[in-house]
C-alpha positions in Angstrom: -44.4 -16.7 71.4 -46.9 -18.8 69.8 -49.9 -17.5 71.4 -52.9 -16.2 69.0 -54.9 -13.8 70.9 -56.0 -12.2 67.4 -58.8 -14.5 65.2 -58.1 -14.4 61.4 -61.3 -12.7 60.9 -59.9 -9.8 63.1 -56.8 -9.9 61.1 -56.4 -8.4 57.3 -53.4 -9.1 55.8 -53.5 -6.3 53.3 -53.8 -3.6 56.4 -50.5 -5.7 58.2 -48.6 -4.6 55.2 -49.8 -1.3 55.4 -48.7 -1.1 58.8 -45.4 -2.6 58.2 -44.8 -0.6 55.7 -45.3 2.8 57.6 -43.4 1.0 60.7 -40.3 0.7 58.4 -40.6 4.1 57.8 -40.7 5.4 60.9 -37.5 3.3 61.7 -35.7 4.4 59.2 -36.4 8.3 60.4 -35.7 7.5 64.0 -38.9 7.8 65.2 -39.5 4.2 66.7 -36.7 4.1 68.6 -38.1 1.2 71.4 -38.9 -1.1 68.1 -35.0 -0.5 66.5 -33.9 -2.3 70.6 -36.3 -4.5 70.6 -35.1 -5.7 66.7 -31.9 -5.5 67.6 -31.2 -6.9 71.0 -33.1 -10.4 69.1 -31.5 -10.1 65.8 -28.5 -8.2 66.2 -27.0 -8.8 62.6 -31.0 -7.9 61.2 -30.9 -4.8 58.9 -33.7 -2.2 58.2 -36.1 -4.3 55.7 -39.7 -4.9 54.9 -39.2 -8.1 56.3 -38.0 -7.1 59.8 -40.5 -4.7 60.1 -43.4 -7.1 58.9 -41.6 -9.6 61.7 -42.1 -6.7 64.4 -45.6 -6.6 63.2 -46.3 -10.0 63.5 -44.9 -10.1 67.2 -47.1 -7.2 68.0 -50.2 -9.5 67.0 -49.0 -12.3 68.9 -46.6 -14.3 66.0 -43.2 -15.9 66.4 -42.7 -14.9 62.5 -44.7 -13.2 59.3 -44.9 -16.6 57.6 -47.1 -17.5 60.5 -49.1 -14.5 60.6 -49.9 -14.8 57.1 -50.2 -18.6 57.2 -52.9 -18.3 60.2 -54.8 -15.4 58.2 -54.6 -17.1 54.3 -56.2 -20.8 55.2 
């Protein structure tokens, strides 16, 4: 998935985070349970971390990975 449909300028880094952040959260207490199948069944061996839920994140926005989420938004 390396489509874009989201400019940088609609993108803020810092609110990602933020959402990440909560998004871990909320799979750790169960309450995203379509998210936990979704990280699983494409990175079965993937444990409960920032980083996986910052790479859910960037999927949602239209990123293969983080590092290219954050690399289209910090020029």
């Amino acid at each position: 998935m390396s489509v874009h449909p989201i400019s940088n300028c609609h993108i803020r880094l810092v609110q990602q985070r933020k959402r990440a952040k909560e998004l871990l959260q909320r799979l750790k207490t169960g309450l995203e349970p379509e998210k936990l199948v979704l990280l699983h069944r494409l990175n079965p061996t993937s444990d409960l971390t920032l980083a996986s839920a910052q790479w859910l994140i960037a999927r949602d926005v239209g990123f293969d990975s983080w590092p290219k989420l954050k690399a289209h938004v910090d020029p």
